[in-house]
C-alpha positions as CSV (number, residue, x, y, z in Angstrom):
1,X,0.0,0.0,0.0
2,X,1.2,3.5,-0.5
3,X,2.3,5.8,2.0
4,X,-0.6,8.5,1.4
5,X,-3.6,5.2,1.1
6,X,-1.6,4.9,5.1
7,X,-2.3,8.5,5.7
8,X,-5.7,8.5,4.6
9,X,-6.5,5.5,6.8
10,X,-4.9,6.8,10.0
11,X,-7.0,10.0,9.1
12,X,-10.1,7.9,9.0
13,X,-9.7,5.6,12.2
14,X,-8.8,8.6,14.2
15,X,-12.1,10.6,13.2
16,X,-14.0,7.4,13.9
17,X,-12.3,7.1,16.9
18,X,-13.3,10.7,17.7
19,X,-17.0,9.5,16.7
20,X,-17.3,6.5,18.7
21,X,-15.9,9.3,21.6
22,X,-19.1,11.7,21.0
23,X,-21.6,9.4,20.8
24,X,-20.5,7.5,24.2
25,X,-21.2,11.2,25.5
26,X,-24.2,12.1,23.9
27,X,-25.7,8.2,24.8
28,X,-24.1,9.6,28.6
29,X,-26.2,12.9,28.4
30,X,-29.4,11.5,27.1
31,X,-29.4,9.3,30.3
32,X,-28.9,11.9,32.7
33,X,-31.6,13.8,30.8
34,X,-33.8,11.1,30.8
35,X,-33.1,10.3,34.7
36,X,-33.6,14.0,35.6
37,X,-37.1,13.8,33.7
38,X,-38.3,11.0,35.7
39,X,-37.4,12.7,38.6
40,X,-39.4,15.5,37.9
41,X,-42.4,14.1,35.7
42,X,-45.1,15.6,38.5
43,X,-43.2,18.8,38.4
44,X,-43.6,19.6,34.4
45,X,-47.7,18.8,34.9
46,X,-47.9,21.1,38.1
47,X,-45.9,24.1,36.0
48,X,-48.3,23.7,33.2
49,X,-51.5,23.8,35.6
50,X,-50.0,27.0,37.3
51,X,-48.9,29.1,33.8
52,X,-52.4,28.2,32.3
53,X,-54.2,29.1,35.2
54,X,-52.5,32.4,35.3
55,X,-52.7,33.2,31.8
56,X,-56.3,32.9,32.1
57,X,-56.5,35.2,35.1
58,X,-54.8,37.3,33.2
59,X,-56.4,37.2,29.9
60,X,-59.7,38.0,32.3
61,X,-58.7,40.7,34.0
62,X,-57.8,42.6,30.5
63,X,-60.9,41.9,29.0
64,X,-62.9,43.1,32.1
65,X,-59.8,46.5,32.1
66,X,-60.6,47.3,28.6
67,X,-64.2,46.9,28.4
């Protein structure tokens, strides 16, 4: 094989080397993601309940300001 067909292969395994690196990472940060959602599943449900509830408060009170 030829020195530059060499080159071009040592180029190669270290970018998928640097691959394999990120997506052991990214598969590390999806499970902490996923473990800090399960956590907090009630919390997401309660924070919707709470910003609907005041937007419509607040959607009443300036219909009943601008009347």
């Amino acid at each position: 094989m030829s020195k530059e067909l060499n080159k071009n292969i040592g180029k190669l395994e270290a970018q998928v080397a640097i691959l394999q690196k990120t997506t052991t990472d990214l598969a590390d940060e999806v499970h902490k993601l996923s473990a800090q959602m399960n956590r907090w599943k009630g919390g997401g449900m309660v924070l919707l309940v709470i910003g609907t509830s005041l937007g419509f408060i607040v959607d009443t009170l300036f219909k009943i300001v601008g009347k």
